[in-house]
KERO-901285 format. One record per residue (C-alpha): residue number from 1; residue in three letters; x, y, z. Coordinates in steps of 0.1 Angstrom, whole numbers. Example, Ala and Ser with C-alpha at 12.3 -4.5 7.8 and 13.67 -1.06 7.14 Angstrom:
<kolros>
<k=1, r=ALA, u=123, v=-45, w=78>
<k=2, r=SER, u=137, v=-11, w=71>
</kolros>
This chain:
<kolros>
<k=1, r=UNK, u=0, v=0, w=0>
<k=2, r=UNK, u=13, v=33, w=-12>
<k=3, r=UNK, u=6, v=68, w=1>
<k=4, r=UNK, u=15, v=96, w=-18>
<k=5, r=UNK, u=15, v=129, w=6>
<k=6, r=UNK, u=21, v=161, w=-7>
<k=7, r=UNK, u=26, v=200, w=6>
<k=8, r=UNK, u=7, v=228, w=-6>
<k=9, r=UNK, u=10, v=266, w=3>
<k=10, r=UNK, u=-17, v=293, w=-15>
<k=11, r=UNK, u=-18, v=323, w=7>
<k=12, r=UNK, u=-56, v=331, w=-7>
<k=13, r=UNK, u=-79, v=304, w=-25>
<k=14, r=UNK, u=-68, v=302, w=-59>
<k=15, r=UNK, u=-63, v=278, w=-87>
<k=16, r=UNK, u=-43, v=258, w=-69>
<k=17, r=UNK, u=-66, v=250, w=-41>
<k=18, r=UNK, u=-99, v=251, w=-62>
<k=19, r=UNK, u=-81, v=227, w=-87>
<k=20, r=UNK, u=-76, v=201, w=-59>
<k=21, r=UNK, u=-111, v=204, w=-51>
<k=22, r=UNK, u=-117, v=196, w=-87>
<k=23, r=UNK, u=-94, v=169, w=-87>
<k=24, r=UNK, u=-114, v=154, w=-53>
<k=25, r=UNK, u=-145, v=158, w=-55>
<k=26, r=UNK, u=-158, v=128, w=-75>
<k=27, r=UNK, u=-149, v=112, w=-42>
<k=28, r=UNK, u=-162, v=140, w=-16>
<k=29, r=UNK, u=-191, v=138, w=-36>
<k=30, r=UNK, u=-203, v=101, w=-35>
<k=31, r=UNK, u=-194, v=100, w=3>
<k=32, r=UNK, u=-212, v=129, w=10>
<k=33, r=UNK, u=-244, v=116, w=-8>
<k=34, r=UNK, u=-244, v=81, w=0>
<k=35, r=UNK, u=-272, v=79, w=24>
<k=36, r=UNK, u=-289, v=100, w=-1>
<k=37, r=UNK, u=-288, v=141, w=-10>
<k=38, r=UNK, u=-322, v=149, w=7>
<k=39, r=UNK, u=-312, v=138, w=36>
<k=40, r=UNK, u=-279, v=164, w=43>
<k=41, r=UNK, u=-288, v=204, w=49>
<k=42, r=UNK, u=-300, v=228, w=26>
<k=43, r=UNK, u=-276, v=249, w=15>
<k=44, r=UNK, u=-293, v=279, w=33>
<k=45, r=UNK, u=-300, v=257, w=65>
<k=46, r=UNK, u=-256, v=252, w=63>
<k=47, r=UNK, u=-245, v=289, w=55>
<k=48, r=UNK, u=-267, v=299, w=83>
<k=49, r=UNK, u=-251, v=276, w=111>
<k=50, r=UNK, u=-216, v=290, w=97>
<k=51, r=UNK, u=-232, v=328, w=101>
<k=52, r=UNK, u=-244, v=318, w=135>
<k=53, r=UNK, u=-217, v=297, w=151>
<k=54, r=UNK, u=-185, v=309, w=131>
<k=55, r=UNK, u=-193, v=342, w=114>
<k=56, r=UNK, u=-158, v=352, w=111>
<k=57, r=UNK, u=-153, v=324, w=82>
<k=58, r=UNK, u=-186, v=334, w=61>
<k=59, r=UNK, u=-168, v=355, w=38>
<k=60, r=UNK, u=-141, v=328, w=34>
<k=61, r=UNK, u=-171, v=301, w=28>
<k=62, r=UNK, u=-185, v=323, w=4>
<k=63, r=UNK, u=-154, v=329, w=-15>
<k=64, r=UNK, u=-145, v=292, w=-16>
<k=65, r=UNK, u=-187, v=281, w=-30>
<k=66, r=UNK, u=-177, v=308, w=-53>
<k=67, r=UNK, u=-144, v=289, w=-64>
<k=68, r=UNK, u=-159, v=255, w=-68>
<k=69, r=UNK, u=-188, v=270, w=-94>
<k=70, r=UNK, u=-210, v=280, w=-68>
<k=71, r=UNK, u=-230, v=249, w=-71>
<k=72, r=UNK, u=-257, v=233, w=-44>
<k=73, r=UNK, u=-241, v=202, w=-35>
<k=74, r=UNK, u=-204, v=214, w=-36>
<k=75, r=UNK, u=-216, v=241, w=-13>
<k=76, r=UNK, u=-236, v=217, w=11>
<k=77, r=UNK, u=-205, v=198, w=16>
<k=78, r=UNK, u=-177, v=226, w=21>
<k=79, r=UNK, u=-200, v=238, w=51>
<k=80, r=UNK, u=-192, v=207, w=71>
<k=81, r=UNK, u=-233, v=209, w=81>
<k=82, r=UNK, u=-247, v=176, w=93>
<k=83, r=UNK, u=-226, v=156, w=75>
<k=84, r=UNK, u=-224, v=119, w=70>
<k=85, r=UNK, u=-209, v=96, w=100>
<k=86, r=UNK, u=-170, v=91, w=100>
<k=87, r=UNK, u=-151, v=70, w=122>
<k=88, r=UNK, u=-110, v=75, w=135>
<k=89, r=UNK, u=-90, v=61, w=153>
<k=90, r=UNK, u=-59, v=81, w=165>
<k=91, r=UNK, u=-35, v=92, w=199>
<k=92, r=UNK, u=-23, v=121, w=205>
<k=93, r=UNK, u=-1, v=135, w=235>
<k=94, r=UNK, u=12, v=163, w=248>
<k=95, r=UNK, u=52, v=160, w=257>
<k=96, r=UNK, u=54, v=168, w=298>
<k=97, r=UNK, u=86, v=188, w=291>
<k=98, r=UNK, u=92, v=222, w=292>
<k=99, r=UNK, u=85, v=228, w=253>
<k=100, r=UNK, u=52, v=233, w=238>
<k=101, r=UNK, u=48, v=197, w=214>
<k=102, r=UNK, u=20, v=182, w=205>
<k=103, r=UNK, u=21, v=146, w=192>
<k=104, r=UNK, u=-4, v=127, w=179>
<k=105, r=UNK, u=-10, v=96, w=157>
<k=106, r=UNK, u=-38, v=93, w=126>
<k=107, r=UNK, u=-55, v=65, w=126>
<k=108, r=UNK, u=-77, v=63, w=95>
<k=109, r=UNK, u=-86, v=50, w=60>
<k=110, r=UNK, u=-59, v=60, w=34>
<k=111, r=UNK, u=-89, v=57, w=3>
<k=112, r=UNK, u=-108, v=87, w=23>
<k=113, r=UNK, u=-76, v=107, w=33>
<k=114, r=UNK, u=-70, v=144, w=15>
<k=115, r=UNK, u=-29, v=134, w=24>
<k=116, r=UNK, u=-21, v=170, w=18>
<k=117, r=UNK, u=-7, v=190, w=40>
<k=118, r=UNK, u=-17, v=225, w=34>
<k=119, r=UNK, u=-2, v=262, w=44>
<k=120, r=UNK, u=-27, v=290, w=38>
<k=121, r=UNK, u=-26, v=327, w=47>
<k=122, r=UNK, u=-66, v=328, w=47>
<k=123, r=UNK, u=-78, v=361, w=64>
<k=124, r=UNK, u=-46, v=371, w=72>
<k=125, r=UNK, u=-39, v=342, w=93>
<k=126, r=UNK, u=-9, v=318, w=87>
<k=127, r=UNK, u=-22, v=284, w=92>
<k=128, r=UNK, u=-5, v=246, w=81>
<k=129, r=UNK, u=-23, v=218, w=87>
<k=130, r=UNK, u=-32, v=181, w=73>
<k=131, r=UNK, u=-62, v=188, w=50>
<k=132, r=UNK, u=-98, v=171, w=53>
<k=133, r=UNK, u=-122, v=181, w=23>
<k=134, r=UNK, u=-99, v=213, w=15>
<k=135, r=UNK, u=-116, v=231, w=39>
<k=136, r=UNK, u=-110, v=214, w=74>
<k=137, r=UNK, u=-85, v=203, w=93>
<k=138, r=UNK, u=-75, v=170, w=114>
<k=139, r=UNK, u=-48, v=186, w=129>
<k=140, r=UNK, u=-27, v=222, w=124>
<k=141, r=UNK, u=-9, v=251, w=139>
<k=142, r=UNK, u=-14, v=288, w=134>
<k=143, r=UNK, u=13, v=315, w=133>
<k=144, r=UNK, u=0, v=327, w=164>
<k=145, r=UNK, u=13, v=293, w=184>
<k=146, r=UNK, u=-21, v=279, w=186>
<k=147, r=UNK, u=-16, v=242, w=177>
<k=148, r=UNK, u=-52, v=214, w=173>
<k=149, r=UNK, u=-55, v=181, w=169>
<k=150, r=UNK, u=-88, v=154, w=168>
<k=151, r=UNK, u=-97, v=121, w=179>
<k=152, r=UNK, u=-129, v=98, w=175>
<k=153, r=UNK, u=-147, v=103, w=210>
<k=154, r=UNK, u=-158, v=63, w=205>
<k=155, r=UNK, u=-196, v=71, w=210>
<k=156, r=UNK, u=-225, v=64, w=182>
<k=157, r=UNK, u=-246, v=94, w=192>
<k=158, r=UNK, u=-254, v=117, w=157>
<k=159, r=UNK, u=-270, v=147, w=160>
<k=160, r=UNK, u=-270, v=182, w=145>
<k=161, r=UNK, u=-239, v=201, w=144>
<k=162, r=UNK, u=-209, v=209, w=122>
<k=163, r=UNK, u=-185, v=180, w=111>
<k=164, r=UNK, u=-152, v=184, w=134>
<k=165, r=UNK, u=-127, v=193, w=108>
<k=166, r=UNK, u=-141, v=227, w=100>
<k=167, r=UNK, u=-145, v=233, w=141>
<k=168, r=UNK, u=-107, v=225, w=140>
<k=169, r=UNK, u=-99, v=252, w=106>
<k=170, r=UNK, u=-116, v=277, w=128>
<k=171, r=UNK, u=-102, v=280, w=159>
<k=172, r=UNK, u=-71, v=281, w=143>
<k=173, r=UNK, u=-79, v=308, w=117>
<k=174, r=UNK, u=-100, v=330, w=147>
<k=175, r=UNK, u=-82, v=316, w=181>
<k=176, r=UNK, u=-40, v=329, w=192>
<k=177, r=UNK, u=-51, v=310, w=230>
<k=178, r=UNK, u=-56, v=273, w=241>
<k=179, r=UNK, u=-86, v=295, w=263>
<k=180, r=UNK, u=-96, v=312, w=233>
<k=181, r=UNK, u=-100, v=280, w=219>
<k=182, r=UNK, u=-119, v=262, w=247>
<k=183, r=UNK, u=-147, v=287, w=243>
<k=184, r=UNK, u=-152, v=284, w=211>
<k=185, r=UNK, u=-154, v=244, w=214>
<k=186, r=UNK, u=-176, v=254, w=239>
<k=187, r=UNK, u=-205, v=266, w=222>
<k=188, r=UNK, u=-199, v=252, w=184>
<k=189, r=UNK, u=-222, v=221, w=180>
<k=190, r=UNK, u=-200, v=192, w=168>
<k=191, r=UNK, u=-224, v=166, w=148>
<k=192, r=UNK, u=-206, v=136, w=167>
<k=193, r=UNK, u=-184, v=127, w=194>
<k=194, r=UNK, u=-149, v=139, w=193>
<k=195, r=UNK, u=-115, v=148, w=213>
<k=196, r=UNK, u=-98, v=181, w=204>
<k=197, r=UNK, u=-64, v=193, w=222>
<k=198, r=UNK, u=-49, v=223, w=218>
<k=199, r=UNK, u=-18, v=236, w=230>
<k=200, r=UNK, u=-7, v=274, w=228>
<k=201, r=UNK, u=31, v=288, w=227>
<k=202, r=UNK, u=26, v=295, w=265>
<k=203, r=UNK, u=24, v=256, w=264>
<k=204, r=UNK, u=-14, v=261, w=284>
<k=205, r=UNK, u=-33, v=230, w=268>
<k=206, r=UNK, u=-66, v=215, w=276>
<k=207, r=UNK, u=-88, v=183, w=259>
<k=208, r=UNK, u=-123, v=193, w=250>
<k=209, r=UNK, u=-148, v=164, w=252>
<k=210, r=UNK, u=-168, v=173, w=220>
<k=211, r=UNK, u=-209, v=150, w=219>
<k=212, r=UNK, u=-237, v=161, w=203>
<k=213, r=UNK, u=-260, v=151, w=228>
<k=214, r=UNK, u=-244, v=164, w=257>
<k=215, r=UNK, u=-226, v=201, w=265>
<k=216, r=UNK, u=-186, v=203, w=258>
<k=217, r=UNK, u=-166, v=192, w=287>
<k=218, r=UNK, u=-135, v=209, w=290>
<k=219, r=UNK, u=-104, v=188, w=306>
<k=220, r=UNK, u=-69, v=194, w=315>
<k=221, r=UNK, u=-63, v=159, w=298>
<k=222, r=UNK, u=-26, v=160, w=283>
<k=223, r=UNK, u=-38, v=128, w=265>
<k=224, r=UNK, u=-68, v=120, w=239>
<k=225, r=UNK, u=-74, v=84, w=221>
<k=226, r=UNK, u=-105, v=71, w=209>
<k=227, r=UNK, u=-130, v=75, w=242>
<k=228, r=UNK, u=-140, v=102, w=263>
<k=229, r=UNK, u=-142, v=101, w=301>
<k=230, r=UNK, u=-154, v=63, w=300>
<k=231, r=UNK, u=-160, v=38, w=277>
<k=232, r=UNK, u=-191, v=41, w=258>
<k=233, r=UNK, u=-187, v=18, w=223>
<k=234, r=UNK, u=-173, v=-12, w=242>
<k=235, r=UNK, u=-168, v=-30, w=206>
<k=236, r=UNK, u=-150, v=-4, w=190>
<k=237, r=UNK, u=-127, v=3, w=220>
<k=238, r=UNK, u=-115, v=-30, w=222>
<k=239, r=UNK, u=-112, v=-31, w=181>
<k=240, r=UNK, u=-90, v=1, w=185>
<k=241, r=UNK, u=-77, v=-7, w=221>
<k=242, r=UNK, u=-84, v=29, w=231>
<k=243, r=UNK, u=-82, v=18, w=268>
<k=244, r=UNK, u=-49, v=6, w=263>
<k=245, r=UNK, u=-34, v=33, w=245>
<k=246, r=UNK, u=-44, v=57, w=265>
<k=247, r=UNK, u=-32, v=38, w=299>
<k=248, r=UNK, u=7, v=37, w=275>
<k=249, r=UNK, u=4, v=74, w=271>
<k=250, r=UNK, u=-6, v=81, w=305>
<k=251, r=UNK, u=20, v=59, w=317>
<k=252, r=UNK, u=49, v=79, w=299>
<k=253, r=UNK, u=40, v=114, w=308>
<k=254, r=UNK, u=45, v=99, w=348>
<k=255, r=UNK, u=80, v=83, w=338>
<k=256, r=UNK, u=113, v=103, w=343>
<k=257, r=UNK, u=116, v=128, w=317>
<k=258, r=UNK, u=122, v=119, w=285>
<k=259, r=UNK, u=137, v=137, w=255>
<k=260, r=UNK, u=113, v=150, w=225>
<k=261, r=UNK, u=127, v=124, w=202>
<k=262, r=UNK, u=123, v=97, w=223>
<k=263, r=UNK, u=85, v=106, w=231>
<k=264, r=UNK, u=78, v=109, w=192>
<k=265, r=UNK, u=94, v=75, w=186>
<k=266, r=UNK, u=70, v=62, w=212>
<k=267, r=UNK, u=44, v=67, w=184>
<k=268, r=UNK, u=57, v=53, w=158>
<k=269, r=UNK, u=57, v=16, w=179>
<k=270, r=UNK, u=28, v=0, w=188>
<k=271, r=UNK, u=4, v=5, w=207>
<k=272, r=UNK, u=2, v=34, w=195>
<k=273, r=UNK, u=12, v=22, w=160>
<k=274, r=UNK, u=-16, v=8, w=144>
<k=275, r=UNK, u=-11, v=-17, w=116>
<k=276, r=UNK, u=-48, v=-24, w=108>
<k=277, r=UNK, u=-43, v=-11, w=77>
<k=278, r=UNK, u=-72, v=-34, w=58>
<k=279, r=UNK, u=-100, v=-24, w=83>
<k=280, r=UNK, u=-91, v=14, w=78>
<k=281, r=UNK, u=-73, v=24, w=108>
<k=282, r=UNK, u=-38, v=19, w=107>
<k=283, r=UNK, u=-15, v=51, w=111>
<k=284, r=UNK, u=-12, v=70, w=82>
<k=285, r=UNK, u=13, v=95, w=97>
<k=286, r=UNK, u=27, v=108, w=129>
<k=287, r=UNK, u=25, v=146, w=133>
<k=288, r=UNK, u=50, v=163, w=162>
<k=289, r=UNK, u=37, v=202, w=160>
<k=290, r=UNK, u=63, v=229, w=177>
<k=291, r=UNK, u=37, v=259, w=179>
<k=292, r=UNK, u=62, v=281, w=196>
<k=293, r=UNK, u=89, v=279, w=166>
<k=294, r=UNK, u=59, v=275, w=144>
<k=295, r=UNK, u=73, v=239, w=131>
<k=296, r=UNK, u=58, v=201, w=118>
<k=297, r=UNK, u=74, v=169, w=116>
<k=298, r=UNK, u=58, v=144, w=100>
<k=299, r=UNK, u=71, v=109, w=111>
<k=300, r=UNK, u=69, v=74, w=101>
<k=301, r=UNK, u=88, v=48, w=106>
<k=302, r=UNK, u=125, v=55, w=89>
<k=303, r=UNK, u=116, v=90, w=79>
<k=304, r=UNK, u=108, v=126, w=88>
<k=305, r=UNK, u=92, v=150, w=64>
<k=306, r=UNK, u=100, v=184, w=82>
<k=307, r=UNK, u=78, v=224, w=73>
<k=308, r=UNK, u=74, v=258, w=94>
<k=309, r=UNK, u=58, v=285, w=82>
<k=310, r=UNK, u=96, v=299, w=73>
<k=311, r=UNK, u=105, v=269, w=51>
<k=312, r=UNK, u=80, v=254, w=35>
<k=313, r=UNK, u=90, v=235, w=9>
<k=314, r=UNK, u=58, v=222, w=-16>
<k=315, r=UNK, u=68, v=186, w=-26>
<k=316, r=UNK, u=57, v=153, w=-19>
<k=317, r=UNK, u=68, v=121, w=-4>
<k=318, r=UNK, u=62, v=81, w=-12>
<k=319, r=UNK, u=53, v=62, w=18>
<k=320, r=UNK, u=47, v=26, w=16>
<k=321, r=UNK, u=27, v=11, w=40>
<k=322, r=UNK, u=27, v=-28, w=50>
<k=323, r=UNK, u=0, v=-49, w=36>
<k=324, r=UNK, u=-15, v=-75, w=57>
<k=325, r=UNK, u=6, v=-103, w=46>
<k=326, r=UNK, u=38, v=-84, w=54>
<k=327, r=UNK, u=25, v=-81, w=89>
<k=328, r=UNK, u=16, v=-115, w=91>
<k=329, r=UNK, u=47, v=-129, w=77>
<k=330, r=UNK, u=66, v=-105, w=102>
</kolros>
């Protein structure tokens, strides 16, 4: 199994980012509609949630609908509005020294993976991140030292709310503050059940419990994996050992310190390594963010693929990933 990952910059949406779009959305477009187009939000019913809950990216919305042709669908599914279920699994840590770094694993299918990572100067603010439908985010850092990153919350519960990418693009393009941040996730309905931690340059941090049948809880957790403050989906934590994950991570941050390298390594072996490549959750990547020198690593076994927002490089990088019968014959 091959990955191809590749780094973008556009400072304003352009050609480059609205041919991408172009070049995705045959994909986006038959996962967004599978369980049928009159089922998802109107287009009017999304733009108004994003004027409501995030009316500091309406413009941007509008300008990116306007990129794409403008049409219905496209439009439906760059608001992130009630979209369709998605599953992760993913870890993600932050290091207990005295450096702000945030760590974390993603766990996820590769056929349903953007695999760019993308720098953008949108509204003035500097922001790189790992791209999900163009628009959102599963993890990123702003120039300001805000870095985010999401896990699965490992509960079934859909409701009404925005998709957690785009929560994740906008606290980064409207948040400098990990308390900044905790208020928005606060009051920004999430459509399932997720795990956000953000760390600021100061190296404050918190974990936001994200549901949307139950209000935010906000956590001084330095550790997120695939469950909230309990097990809830007892069949998929033990299919992504969530439990036994997080007990490794929470293990480490108790151990004598231990250098940066060494605690990025610890991701890149299992448990935290996942291999389950077939069922759609083996790691695709490990992502170590420095918000306070404004740097990423991305890691995977044997290599480091290394941007800041004062050397970003666009390129792209070949990563093969085991198949099932190398692991087996391993």
């Amino acid at each position: 199994m091959t990955v191809e990952f590749r780094s973008i910059a556009e400072d304003s949406p352009g050609q480059r980012w609205g041919g991408q779009f172009a070049k995705y959305w045959p994909a986006y477009s038959k996962w967004w509609s599978r369980e049928g187009v009159s089922g998802r939000r109107t287009y009017l019913e999304s733009r108004h949630a994003i004027r409501k809950y995030m009316p500091e990216i309406l413009d941007l919305y509008d300008e990116l609908c306007e990129l794409v042709g403008g049409g219905d669908i496209e439009s439906r599914f760059l608001s992130f509005y009630c979209p369709p279920r998605y599953l992760a699994g993913c870890s993600q840590a932050i290091w207990p020294g005295d450096k702000p770094l945030l760590v974390r694993n993603y766990d996820y299918d590769k056929d349903a993976f953007d695999a760019i990572l993308l720098k953008t100067n949108w509204n003035g603010r500097g922001v790189i991140g790992t791209s999900d439908g163009l628009f959102g985010l599963v993890d990123g850092m702003n120039d300001q030292g805000l870095a985010a990153s999401l896990t699965f919350g490992g509960r079934q519960a859909v409701g009404v709310g925005f998709g957690v990418p785009l929560i994740l693009r906008y606290i980064l393009q409207t948040c400098t503050t990990a308390e900044e941040a905790g208020q928005a996730l606060e009051r920004i309905p999430s459509h399932m059940s997720y795990n956000v931690t953000v760390l600021d340059a100061d190296r404050n941090y918190l974990t936001a419990f994200l549901a949307p049948d139950r209000p935010t809880a906000l956590t001084h957790s330095a550790v997120a994996t695939n469950h909230q403050e309990r097990v809830e989906w007892s069949s998929h934590a033990r299919f992504t050992a969530t439990v036994e994950r997080e007990r490794y991570l929470l293990q480490r941050l108790t151990l004598h310190p231990e250098t940066q390298e060494r605690f990025i390594a610890a991701f890149l072996k299992p448990p935290l390594y996942s291999t389950a490549f077939s069922a759609g959750f083996g790691t695709l990547y490990t992502a170590a963010y420095r918000p306070q020198v404004g740097t990423v690593d991305i890691h995977w076994p044997g290599r480091i693929w290394s941007k800041g927002f004062e050397d970003f490089k666009e390129d792209s990088v070949r990563v093969v990933f085991p198949d099932q019968s190398d692991i087996a014959a391993s």
